[in-house]
C-alpha positions as CSV (number, residue, x, y, z in Angstrom):
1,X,36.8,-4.2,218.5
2,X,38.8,-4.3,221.9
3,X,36.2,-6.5,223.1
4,X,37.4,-9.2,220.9
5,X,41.1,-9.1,222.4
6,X,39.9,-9.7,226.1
7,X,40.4,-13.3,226.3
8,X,43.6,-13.4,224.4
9,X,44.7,-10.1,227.3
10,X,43.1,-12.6,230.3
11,X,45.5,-15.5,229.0
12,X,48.5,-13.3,228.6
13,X,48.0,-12.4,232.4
14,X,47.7,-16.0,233.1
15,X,50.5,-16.8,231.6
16,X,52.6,-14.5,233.7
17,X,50.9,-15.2,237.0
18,X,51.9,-19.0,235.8
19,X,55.9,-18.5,235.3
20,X,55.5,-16.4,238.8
21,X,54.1,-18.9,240.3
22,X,56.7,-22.0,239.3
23,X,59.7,-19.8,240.1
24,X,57.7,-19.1,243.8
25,X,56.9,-22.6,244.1
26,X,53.3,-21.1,244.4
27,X,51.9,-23.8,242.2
28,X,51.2,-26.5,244.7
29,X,48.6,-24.4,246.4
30,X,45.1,-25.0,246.0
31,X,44.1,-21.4,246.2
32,X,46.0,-20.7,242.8
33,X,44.7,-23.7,241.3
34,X,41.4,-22.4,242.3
35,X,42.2,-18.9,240.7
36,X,43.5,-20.4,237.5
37,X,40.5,-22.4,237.0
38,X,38.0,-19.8,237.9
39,X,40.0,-17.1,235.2
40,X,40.2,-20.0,232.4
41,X,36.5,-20.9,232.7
42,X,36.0,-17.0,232.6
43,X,37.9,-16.6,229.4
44,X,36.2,-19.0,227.8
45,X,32.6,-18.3,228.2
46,X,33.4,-14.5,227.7
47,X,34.9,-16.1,224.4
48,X,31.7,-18.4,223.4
49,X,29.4,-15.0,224.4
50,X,31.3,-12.7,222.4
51,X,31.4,-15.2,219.6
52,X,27.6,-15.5,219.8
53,X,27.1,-11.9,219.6
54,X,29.6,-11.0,216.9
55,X,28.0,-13.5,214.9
56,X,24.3,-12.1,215.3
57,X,25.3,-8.4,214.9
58,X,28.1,-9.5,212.4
């Protein structure tokens, strides 16, 4: 059941590193856009594959 509240975890962190960021004027670099990208795209297939399971063994 903890599995499930990963992503939602992932995008709580991102959403911190995100207000961080703006009041470091750290948002103009490319290695955070990188990192944000790259943690998004991990949240959502860890999302679609958790969905896919939960519904087979659901």
């Amino acid at each position: 059941m903890y599995v499930m509240s990963g992503p939602y975890v992932l995008l709580a962190a991102v959403a911190v590193a995100l207000l961080v960021a703006v009041n470091r004027d750290l948002i103009s670099t490319i290695q955070f856009r990188i990192m944000m990208i790259g943690a998004a795209v991990l949240a959502l297939a860890w999302s679609v594959f958790l969905g896919a399971v939960w519904r087979e063994y659901g």
